[in-house]
mmCIF file of the N, C-alpha and C atoms, coordinates in Angstrom:
data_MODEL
# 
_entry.id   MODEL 
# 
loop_
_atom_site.group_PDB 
_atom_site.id 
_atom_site.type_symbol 
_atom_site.label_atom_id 
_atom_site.label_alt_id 
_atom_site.label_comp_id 
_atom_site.label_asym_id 
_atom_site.label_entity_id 
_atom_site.label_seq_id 
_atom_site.pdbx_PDB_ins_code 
_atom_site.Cartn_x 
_atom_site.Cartn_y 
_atom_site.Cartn_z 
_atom_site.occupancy 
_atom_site.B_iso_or_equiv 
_atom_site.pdbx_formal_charge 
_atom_site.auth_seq_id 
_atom_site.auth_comp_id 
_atom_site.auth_asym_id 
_atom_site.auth_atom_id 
_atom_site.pdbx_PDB_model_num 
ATOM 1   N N  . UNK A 1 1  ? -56.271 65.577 112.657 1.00 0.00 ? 1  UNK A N  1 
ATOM 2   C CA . UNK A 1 1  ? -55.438 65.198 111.532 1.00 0.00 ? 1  UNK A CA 1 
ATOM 3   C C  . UNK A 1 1  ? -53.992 65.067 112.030 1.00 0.00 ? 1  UNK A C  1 
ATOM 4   N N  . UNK A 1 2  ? -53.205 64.045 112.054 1.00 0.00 ? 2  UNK A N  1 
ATOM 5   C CA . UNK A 1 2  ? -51.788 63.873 112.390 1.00 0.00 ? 2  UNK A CA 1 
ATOM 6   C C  . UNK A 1 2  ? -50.500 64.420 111.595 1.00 0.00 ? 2  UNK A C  1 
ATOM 7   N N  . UNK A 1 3  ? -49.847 64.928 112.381 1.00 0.00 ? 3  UNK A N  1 
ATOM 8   C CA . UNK A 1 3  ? -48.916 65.921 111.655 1.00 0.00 ? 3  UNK A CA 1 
ATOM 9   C C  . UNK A 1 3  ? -47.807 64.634 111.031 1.00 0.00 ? 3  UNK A C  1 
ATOM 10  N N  . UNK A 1 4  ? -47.187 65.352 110.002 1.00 0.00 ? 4  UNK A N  1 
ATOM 11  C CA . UNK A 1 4  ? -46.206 64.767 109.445 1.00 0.00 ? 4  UNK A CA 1 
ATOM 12  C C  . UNK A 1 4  ? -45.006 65.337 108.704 1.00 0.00 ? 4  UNK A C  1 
ATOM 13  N N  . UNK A 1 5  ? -43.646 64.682 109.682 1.00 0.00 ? 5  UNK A N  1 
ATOM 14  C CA . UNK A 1 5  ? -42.749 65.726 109.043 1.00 0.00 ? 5  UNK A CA 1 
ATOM 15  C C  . UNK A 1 5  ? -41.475 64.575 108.663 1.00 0.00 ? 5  UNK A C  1 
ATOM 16  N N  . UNK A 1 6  ? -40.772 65.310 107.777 1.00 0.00 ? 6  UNK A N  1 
ATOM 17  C CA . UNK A 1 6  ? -39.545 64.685 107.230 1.00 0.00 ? 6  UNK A CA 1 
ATOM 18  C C  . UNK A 1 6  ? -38.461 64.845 107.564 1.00 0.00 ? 6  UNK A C  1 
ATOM 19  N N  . UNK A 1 7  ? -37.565 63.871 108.373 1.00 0.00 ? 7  UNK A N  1 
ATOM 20  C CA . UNK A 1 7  ? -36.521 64.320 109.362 1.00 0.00 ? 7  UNK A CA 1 
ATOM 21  C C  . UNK A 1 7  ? -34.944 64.084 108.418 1.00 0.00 ? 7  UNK A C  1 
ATOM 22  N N  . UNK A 1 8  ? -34.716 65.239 107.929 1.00 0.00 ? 8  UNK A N  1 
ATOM 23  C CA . UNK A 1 8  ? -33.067 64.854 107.376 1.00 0.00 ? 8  UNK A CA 1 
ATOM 24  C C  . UNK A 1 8  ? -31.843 64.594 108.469 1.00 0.00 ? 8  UNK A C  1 
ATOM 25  N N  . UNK A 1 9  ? -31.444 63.409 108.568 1.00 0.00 ? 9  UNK A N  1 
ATOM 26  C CA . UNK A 1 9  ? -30.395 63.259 109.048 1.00 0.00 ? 9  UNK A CA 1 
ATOM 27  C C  . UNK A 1 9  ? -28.662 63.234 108.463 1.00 0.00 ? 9  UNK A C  1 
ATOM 28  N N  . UNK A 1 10 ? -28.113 63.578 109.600 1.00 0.00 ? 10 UNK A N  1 
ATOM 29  C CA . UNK A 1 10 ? -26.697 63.675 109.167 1.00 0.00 ? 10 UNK A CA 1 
ATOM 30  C C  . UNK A 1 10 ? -26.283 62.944 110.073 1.00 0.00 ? 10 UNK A C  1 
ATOM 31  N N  . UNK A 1 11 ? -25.020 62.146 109.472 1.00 0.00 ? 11 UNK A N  1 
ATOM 32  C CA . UNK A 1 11 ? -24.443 60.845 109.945 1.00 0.00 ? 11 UNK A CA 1 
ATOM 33  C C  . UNK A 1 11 ? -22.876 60.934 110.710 1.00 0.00 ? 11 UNK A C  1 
ATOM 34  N N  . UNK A 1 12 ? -22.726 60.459 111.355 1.00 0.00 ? 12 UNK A N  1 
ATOM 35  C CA . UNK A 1 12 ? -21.216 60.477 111.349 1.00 0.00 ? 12 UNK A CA 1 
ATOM 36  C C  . UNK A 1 12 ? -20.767 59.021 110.257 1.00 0.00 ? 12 UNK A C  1 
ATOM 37  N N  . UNK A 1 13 ? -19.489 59.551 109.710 1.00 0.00 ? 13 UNK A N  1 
ATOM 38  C CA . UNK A 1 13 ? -18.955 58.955 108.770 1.00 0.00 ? 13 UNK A CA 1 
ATOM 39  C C  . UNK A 1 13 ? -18.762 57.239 108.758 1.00 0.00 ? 13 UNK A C  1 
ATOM 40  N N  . UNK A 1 14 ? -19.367 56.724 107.845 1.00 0.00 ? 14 UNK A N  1 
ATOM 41  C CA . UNK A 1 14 ? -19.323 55.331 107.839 1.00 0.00 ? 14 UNK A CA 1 
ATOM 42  C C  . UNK A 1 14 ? -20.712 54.651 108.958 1.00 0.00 ? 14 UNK A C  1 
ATOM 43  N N  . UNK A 1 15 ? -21.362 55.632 109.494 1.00 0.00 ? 15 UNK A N  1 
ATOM 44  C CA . UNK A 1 15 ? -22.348 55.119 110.259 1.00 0.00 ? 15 UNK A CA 1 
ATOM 45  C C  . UNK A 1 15 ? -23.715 55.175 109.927 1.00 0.00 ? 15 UNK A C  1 
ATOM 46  N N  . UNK A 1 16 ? -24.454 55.564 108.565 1.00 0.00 ? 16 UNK A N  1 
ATOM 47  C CA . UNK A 1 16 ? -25.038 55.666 108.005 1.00 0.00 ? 16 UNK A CA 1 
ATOM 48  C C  . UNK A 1 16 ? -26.221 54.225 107.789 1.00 0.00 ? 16 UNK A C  1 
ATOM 49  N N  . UNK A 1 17 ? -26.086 53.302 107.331 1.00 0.00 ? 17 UNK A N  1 
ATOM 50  C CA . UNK A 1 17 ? -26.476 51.899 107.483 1.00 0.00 ? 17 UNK A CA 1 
ATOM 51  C C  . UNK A 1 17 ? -26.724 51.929 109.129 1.00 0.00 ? 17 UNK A C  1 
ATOM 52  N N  . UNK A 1 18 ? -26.154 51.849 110.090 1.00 0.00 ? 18 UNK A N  1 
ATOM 53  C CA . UNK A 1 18 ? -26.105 51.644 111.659 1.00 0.00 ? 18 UNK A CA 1 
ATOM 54  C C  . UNK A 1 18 ? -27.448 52.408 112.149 1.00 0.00 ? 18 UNK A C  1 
ATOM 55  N N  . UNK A 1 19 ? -27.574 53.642 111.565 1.00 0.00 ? 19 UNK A N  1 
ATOM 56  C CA . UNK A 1 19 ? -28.099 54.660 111.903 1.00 0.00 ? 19 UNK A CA 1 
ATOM 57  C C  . UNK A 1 19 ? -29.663 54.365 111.075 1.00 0.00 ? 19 UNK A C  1 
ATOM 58  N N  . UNK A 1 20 ? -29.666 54.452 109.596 1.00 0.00 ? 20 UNK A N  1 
ATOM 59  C CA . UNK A 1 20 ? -30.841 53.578 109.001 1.00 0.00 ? 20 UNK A CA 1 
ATOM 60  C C  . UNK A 1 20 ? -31.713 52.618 109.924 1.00 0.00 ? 20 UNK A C  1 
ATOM 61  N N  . UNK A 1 21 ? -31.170 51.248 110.218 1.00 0.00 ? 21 UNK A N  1 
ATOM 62  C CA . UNK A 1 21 ? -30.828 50.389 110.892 1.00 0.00 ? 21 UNK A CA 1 
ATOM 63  C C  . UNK A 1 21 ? -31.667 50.667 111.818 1.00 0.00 ? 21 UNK A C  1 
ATOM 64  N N  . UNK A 1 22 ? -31.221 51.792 112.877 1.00 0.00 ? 22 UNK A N  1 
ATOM 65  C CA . UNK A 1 22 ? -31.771 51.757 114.408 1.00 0.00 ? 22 UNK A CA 1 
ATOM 66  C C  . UNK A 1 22 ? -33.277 52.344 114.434 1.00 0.00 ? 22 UNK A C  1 
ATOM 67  N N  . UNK A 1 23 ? -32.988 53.076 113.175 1.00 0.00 ? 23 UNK A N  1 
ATOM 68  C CA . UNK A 1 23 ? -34.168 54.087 113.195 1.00 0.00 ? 23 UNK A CA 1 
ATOM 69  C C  . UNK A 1 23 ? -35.461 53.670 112.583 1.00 0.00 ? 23 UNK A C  1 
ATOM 70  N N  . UNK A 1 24 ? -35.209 52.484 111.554 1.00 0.00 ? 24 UNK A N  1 
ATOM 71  C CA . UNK A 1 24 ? -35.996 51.482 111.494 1.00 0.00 ? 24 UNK A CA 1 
ATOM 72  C C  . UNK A 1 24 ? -37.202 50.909 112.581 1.00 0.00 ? 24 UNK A C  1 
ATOM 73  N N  . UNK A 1 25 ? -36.140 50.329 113.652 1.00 0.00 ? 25 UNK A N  1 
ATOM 74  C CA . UNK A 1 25 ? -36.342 49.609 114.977 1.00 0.00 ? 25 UNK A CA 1 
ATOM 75  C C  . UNK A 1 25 ? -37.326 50.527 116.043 1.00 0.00 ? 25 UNK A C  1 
ATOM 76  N N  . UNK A 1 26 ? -36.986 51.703 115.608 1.00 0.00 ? 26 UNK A N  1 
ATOM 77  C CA . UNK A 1 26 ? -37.579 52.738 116.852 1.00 0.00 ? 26 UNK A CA 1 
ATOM 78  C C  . UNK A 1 26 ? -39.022 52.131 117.144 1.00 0.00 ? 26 UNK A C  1 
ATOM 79  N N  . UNK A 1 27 ? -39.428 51.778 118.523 1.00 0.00 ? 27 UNK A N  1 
ATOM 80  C CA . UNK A 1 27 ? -40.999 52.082 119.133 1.00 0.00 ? 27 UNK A CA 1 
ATOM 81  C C  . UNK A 1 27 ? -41.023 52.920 120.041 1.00 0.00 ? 27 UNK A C  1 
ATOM 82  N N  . UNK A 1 28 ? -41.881 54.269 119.025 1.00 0.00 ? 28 UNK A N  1 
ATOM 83  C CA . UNK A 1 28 ? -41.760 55.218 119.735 1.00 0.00 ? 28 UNK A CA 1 
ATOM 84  C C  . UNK A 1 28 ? -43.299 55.720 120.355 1.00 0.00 ? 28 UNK A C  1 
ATOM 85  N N  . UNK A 1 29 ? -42.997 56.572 121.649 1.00 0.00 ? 29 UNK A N  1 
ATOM 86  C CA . UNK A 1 29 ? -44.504 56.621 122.125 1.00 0.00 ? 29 UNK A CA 1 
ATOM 87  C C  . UNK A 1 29 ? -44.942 57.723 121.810 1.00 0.00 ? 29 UNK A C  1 
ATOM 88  N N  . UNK A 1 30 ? -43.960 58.302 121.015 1.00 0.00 ? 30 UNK A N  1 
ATOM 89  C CA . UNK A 1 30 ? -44.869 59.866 120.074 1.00 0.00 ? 30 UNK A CA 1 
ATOM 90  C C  . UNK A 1 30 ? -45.096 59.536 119.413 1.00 0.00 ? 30 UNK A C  1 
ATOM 91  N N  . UNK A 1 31 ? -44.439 58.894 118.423 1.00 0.00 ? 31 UNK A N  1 
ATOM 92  C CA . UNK A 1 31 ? -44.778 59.251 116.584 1.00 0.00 ? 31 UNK A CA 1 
ATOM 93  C C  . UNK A 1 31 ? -44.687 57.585 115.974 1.00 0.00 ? 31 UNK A C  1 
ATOM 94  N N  . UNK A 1 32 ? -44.929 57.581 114.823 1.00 0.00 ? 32 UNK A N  1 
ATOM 95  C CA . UNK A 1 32 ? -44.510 56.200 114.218 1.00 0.00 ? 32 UNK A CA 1 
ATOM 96  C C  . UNK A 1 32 ? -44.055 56.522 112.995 1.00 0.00 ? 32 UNK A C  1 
ATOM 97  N N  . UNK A 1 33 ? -42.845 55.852 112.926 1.00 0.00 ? 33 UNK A N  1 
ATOM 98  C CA . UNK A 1 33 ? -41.749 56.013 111.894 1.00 0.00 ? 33 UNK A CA 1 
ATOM 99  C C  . UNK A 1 33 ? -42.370 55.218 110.594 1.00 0.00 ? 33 UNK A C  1 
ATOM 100 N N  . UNK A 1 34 ? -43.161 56.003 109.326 1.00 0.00 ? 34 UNK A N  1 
ATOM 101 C CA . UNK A 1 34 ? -43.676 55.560 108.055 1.00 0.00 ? 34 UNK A CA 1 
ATOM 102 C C  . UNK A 1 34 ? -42.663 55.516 107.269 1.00 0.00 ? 34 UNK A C  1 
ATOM 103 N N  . UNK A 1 35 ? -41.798 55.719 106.851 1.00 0.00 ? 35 UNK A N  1 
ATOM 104 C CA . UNK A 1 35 ? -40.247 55.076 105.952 1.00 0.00 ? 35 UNK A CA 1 
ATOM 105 C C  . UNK A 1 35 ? -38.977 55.859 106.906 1.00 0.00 ? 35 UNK A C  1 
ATOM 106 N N  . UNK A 1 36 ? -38.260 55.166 106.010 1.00 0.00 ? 36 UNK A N  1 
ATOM 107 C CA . UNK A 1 36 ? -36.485 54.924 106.642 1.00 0.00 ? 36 UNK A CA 1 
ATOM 108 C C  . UNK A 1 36 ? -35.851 55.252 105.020 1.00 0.00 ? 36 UNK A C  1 
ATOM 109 N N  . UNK A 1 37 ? -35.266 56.105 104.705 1.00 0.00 ? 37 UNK A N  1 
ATOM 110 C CA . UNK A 1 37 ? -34.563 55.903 103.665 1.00 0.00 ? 37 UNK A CA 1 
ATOM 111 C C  . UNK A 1 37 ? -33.047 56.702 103.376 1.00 0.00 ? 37 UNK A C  1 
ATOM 112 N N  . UNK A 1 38 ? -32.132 55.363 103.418 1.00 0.00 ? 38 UNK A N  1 
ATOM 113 C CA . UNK A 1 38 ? -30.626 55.844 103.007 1.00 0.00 ? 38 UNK A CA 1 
ATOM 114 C C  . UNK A 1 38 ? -30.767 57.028 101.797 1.00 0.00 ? 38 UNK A C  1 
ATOM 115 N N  . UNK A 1 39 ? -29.850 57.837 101.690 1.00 0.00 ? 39 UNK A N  1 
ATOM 116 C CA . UNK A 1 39 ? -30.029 58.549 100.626 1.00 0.00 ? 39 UNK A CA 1 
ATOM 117 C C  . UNK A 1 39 ? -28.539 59.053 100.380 1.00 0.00 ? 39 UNK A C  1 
ATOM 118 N N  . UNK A 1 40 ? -28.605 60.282 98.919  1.00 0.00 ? 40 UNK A N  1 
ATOM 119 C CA . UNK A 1 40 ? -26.551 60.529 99.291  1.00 0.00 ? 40 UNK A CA 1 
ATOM 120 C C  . UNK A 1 40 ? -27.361 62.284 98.684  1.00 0.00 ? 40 UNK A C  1 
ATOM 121 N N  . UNK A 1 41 ? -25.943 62.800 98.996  1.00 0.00 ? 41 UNK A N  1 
ATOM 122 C CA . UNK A 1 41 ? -26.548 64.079 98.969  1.00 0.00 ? 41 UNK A CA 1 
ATOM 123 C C  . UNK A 1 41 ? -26.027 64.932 100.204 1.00 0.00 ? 41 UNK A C  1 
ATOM 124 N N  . UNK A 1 42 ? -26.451 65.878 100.214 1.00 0.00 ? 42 UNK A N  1 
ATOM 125 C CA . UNK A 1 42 ? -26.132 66.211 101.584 1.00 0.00 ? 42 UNK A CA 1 
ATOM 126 C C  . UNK A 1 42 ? -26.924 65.344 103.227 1.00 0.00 ? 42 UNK A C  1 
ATOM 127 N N  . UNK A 1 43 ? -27.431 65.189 103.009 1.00 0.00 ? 43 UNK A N  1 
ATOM 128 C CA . UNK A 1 43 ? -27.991 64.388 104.438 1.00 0.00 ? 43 UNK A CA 1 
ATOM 129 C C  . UNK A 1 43 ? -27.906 62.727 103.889 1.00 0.00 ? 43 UNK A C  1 
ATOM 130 N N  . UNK A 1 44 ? -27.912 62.144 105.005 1.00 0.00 ? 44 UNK A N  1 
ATOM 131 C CA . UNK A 1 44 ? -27.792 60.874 104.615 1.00 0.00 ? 44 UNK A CA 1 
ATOM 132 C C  . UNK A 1 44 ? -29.023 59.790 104.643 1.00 0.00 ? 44 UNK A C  1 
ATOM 133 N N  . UNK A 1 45 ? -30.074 60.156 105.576 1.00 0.00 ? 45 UNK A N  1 
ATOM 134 C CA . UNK A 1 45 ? -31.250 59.218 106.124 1.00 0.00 ? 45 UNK A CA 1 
ATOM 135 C C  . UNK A 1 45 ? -32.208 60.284 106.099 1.00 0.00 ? 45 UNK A C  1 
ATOM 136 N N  . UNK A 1 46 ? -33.440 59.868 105.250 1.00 0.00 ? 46 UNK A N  1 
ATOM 137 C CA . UNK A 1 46 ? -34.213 60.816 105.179 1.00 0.00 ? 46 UNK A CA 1 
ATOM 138 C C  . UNK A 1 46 ? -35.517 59.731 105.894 1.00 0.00 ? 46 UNK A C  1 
ATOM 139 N N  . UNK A 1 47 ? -36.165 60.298 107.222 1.00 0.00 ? 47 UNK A N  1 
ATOM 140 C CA . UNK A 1 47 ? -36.749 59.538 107.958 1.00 0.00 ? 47 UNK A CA 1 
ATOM 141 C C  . UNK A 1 47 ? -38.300 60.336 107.669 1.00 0.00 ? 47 UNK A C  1 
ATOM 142 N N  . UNK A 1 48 ? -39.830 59.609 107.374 1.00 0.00 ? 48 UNK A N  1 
ATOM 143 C CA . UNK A 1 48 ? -41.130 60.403 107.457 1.00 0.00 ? 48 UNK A CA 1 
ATOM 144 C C  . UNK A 1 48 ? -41.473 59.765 108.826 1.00 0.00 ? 48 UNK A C  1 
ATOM 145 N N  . UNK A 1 49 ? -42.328 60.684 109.732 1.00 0.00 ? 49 UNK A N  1 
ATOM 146 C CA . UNK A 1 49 ? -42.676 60.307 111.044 1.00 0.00 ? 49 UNK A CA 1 
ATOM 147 C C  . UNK A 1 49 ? -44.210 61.002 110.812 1.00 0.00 ? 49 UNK A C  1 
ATOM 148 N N  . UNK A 1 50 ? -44.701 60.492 111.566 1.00 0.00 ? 50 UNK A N  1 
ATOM 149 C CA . UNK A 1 50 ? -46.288 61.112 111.564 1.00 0.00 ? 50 UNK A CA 1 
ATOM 150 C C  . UNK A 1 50 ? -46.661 60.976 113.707 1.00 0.00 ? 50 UNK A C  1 
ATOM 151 N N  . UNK A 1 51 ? -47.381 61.793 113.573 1.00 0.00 ? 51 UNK A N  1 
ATOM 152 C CA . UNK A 1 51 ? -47.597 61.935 115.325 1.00 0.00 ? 51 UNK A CA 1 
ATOM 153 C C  . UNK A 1 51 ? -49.042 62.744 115.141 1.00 0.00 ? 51 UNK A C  1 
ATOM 154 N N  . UNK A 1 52 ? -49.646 62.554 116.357 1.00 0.00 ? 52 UNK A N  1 
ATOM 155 C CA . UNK A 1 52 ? -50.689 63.029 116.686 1.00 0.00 ? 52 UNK A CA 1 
ATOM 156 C C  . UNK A 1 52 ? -50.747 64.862 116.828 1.00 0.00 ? 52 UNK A C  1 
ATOM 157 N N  . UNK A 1 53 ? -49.726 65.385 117.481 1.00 0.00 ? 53 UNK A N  1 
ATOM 158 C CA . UNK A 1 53 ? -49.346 66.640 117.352 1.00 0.00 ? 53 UNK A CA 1 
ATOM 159 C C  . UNK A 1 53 ? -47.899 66.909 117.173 1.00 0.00 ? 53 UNK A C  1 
ATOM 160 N N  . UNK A 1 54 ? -47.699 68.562 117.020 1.00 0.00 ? 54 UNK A N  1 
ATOM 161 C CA . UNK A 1 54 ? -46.596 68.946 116.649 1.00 0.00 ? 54 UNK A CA 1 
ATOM 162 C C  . UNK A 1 54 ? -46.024 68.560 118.123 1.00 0.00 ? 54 UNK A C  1 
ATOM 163 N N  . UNK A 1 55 ? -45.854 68.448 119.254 1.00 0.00 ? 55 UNK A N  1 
ATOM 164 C CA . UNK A 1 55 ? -45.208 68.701 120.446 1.00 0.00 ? 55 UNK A CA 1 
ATOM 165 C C  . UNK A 1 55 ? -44.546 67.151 120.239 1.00 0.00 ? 55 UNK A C  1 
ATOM 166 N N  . UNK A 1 56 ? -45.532 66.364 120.052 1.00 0.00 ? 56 UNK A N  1 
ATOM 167 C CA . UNK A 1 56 ? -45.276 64.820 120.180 1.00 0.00 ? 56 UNK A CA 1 
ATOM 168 C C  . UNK A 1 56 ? -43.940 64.704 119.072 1.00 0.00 ? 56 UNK A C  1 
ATOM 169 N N  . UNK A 1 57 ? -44.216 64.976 117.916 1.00 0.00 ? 57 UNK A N  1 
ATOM 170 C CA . UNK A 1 57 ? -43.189 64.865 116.413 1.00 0.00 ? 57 UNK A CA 1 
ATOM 171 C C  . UNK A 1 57 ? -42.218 65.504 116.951 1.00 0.00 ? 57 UNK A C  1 
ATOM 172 N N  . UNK A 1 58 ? -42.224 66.660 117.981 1.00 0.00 ? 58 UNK A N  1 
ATOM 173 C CA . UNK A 1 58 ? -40.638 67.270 118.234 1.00 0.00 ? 58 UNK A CA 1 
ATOM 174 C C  . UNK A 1 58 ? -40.234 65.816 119.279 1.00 0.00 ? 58 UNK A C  1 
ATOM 175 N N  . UNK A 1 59 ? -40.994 65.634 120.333 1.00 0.00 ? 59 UNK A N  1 
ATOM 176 C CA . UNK A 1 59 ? -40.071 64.695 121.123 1.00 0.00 ? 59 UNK A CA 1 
ATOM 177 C C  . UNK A 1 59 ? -39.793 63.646 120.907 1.00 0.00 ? 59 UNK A C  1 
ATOM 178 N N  . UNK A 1 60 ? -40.395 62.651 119.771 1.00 0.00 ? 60 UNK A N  1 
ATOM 179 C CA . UNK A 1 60 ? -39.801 61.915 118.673 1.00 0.00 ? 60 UNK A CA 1 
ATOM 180 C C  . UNK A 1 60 ? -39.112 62.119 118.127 1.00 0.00 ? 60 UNK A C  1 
ATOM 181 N N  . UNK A 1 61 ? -38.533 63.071 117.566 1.00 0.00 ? 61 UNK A N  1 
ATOM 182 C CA . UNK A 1 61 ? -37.004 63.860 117.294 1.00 0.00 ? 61 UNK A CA 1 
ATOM 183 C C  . UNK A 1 61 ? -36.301 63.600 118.081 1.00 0.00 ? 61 UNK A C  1 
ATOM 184 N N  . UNK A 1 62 ? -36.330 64.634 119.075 1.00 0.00 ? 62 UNK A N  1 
ATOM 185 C CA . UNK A 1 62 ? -34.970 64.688 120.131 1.00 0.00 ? 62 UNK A CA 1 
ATOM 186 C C  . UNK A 1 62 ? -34.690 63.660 120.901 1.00 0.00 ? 62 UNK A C  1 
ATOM 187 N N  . UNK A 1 63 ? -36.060 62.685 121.321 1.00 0.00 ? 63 UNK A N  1 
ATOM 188 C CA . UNK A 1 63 ? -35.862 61.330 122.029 1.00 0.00 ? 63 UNK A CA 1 
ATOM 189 C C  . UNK A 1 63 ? -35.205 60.563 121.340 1.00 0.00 ? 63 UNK A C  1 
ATOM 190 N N  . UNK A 1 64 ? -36.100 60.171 120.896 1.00 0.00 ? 64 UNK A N  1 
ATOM 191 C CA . UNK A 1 64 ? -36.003 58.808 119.390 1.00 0.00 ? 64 UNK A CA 1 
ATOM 192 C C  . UNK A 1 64 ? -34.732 58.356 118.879 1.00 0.00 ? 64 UNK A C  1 
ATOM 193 N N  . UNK A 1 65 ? -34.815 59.995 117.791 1.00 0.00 ? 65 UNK A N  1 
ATOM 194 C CA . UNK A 1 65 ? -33.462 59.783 116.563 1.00 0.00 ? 65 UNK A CA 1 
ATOM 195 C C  . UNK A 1 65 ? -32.567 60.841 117.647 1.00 0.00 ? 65 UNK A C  1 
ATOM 196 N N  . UNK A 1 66 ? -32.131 61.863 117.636 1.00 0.00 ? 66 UNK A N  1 
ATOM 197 C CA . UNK A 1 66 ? -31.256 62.710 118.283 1.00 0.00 ? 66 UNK A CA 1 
ATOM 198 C C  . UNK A 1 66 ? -30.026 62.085 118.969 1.00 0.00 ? 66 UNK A C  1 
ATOM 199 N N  . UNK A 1 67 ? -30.909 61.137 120.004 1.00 0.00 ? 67 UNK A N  1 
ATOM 200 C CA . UNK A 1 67 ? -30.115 60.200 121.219 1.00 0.00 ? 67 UNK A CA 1 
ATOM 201 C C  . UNK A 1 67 ? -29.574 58.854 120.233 1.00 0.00 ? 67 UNK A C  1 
ATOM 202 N N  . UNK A 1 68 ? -29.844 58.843 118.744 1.00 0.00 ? 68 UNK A N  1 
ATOM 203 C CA . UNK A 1 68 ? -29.141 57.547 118.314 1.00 0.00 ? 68 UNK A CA 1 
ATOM 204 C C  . UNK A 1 68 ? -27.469 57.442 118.313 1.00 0.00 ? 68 UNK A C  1 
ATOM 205 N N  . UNK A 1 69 ? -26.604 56.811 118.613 1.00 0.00 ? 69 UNK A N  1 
ATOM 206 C CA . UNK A 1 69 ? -25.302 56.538 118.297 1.00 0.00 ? 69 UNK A CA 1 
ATOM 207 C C  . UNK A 1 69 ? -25.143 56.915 116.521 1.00 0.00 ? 69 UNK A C  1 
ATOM 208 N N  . UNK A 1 70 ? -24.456 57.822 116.554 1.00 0.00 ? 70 UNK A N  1 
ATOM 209 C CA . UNK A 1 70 ? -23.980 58.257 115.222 1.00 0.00 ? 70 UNK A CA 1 
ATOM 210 C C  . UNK A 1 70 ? -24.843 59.099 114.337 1.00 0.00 ? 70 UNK A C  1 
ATOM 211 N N  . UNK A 1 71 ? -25.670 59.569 114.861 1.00 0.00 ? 71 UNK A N  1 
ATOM 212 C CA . UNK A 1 71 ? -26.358 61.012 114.773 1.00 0.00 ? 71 UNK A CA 1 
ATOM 213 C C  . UNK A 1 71 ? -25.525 62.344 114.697 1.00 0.00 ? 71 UNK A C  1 
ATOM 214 N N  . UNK A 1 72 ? -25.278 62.754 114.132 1.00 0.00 ? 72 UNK A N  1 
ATOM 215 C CA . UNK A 1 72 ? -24.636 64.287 114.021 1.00 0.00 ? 72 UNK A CA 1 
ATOM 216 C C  . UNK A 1 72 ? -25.392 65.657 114.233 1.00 0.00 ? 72 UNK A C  1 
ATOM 217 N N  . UNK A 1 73 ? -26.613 65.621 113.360 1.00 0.00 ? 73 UNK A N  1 
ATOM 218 C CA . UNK A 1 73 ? -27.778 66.878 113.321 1.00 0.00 ? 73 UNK A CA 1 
ATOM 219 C C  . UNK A 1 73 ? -28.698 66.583 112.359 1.00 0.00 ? 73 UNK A C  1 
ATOM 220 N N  . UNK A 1 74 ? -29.469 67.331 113.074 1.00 0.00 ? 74 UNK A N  1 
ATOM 221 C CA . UNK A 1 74 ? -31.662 66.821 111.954 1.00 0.00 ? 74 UNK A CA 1 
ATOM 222 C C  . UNK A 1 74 ? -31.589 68.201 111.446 1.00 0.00 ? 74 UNK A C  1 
ATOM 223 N N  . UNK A 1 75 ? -32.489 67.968 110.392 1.00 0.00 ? 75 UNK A N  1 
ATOM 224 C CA . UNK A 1 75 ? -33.317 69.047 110.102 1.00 0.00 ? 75 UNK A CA 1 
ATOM 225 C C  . UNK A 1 75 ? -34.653 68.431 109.862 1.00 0.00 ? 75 UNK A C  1 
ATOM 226 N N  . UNK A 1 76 ? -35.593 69.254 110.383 1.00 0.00 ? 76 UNK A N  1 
ATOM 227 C CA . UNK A 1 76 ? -37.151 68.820 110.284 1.00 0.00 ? 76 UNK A CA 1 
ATOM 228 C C  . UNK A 1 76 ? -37.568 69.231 109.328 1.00 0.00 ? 76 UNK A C  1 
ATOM 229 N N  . UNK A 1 77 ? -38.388 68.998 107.929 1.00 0.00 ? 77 UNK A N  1 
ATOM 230 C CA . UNK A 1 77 ? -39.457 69.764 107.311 1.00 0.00 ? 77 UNK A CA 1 
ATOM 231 C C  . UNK A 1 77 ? -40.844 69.323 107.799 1.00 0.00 ? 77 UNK A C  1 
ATOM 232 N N  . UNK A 1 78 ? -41.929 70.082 108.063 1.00 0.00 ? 78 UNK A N  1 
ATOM 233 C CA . UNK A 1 78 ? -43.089 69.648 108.308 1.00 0.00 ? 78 UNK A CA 1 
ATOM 234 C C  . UNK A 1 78 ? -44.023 69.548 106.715 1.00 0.00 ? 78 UNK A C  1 
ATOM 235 N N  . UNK A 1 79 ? -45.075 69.021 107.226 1.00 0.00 ? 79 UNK A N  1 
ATOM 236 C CA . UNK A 1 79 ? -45.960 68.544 105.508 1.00 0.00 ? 79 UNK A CA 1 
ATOM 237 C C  . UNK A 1 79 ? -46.728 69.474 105.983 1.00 0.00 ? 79 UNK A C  1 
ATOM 238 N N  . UNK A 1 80 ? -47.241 70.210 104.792 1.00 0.00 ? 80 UNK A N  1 
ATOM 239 C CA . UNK A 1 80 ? -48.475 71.233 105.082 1.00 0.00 ? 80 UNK A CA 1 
ATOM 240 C C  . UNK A 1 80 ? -49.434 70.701 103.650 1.00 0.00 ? 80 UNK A C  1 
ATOM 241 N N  . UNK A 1 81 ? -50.461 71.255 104.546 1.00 0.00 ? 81 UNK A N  1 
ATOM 242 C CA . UNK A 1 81 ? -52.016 71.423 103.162 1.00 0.00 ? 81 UNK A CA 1 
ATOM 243 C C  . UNK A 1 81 ? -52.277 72.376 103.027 1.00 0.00 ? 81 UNK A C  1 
ATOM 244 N N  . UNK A 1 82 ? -51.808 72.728 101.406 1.00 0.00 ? 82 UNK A N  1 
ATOM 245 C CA . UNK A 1 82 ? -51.645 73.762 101.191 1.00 0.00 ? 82 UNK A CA 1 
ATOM 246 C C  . UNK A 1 82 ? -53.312 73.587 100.196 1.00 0.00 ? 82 UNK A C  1 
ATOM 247 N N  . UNK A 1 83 ? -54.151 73.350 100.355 1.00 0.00 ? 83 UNK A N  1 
ATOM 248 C CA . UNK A 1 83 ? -55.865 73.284 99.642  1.00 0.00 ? 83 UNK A CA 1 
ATOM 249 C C  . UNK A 1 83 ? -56.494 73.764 100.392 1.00 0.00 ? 83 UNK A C  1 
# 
């Protein structure tokens, strides 16, 4: 069953769209990016990723989005089944 977690991003200022944008684009060889969404609030890009395991979904993190231009800091939630 493929894990799936929800990556809150924080932007540097005015780079938000840029950052949307790239993260969109990502082909990544861990995970595959299932939505992209601007948001307001405290975080700005709320990204769902799904991966085969948890190890893979972290280095889709730190590779992927982490290393984007105008990235500030993630927070991960993971999806659980809770049935």
């Amino acid at each position: 069953m493929p894990i799936r977690g929800y990556v809150l991003v924080e932007t540097e200022v005015g780079r938000t769209q840029a950052v949307g944008d790239a993260i969109r684009h990502i082909k990544s060889q861990f995970a595959t990016v299932k939505s992209v969404d601007t948001v307001t609030g405290p975080f700005d890009v709320i990204v769902q990723l799904e991966a085969d395991d948890l190890d893979k979904l972290g280095k889709s993190i730190t590779t992927d989005i982490q290393n984007l231009d105008g990235v500030q800091r993630t927070t991960t939630c993971l999806s659980v089944n809770l049935a």
